[in-house]
N, C-alpha and C positions, 0 to 999 in steps of 0.2 A: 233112905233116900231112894229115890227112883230114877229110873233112868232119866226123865225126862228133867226131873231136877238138876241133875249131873250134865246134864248135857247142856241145860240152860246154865248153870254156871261155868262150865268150860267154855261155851258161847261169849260167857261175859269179859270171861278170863281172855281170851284169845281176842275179842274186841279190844280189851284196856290193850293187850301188847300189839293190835295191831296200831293202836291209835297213837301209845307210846311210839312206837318203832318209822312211826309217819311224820312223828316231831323233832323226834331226835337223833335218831340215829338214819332214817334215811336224805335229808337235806346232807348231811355231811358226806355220804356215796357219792351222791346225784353231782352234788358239788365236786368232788372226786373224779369221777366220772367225768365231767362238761371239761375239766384242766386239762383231763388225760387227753380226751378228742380232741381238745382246741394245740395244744402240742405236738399232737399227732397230724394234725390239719396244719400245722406251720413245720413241722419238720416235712410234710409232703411236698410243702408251697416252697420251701428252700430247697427240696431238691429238685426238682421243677425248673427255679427260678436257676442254681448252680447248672441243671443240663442244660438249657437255652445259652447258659454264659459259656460252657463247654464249647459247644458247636461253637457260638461265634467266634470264640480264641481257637477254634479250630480252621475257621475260613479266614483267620487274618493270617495262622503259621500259614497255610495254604498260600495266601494270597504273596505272603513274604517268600515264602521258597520259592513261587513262581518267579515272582519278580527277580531274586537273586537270581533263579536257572537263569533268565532269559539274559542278564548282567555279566554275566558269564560267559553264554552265548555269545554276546555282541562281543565282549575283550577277546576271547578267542579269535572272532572274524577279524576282529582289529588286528588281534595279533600276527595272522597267517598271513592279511593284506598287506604289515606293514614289510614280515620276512620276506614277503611277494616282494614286493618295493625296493626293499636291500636288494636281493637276490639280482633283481633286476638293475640296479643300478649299480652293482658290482660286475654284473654282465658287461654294460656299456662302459663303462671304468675299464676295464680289462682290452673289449674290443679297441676302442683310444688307443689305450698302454699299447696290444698288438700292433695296430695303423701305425701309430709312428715309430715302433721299433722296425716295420717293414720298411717306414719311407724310409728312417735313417739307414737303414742297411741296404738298400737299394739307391741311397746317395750317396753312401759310402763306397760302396761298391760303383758307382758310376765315376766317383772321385779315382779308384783308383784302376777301375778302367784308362780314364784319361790319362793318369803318371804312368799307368803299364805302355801305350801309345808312345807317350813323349819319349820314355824309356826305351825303348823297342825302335822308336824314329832315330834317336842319337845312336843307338846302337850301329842300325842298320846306316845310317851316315857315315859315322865310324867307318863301318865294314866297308862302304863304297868307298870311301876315301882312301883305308887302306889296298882297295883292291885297285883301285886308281892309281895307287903307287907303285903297289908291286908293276901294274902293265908300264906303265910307264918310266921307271926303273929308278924313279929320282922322288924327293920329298917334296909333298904338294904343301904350298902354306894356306895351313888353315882359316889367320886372317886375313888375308888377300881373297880368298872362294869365300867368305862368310857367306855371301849373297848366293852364289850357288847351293849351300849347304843350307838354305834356308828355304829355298825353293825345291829343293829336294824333301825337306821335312815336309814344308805342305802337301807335295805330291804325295806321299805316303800319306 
């Protein structure tokens, strides 16, 4: 044989396997193959499709933790405004309470102002009467002068 024999039969030979290998055995690759890309092209499209859903479950926590801060915020302002409010109306409470423990102790004390007077008028009554006695060396009746001793308190 010659080469050109040999090389036309390997020609022939490498024809039949590549014609085999075109029927049978590359459809089931190629097949192979299109599954793997088409899997790999949905596993890209789900993660894709999961970061888009990411972010948005990321702007709704955003959107909730804002909302809460600001809920927050506001109960706090309530809460300072309403201590404000106590604070303040415990003030006025208190001021009251002081006002009429002043009045009352400034009526009490005007109350007894006025028995320290009467006290102090009878006294001094008293004393003139006795001192009226003694000048005059005898006992003055006291109900017979009422009206003296009564005109004398007022003068006082």
């Amino acid at each position: 044989m010659s080469i050109n024999a040999t090389l036309i039969i390997q020609m022939i030979v490498f024809l039949i396997l590549v014609g085999f290998t075109m029927k049978f055995i590359w459809p089931p690759i190629a097949r192979a193959l299109d599954e793997r890309a088409a899997k790999v092209a949905e596993g890209l499209s789900a993660a894709d499709k999961a970061k888009a859903e990411l972010a948005a479950a990321d702007k709704r926590v955003e959107q909730q933790l804002s909302s809460a801060r600001d809920d927050v915020a506001r109960r706090l302002a309530d809460a300072e405004r309403l201590a404000q409010q106590m604070i303040e109306e415990a003030k006025a409470r208190a001021n009251e309470e002081g006002a009429k423990i002043v009045a009352a102790a400034r009526s009490e004390a005007a109350q007894e102002s006025v028995k320290a007077r009467d006290v102090l008028r009878e006294q001094v009554a008293a004393l003139a009467v006795k001192g009226a006695e003694q000048i005059l060396r005898k006992e003055v009746d006291a109900g017979v002068h009422a009206e003296l001793l009564g005109r004398l308190k007022a003068e006082l």
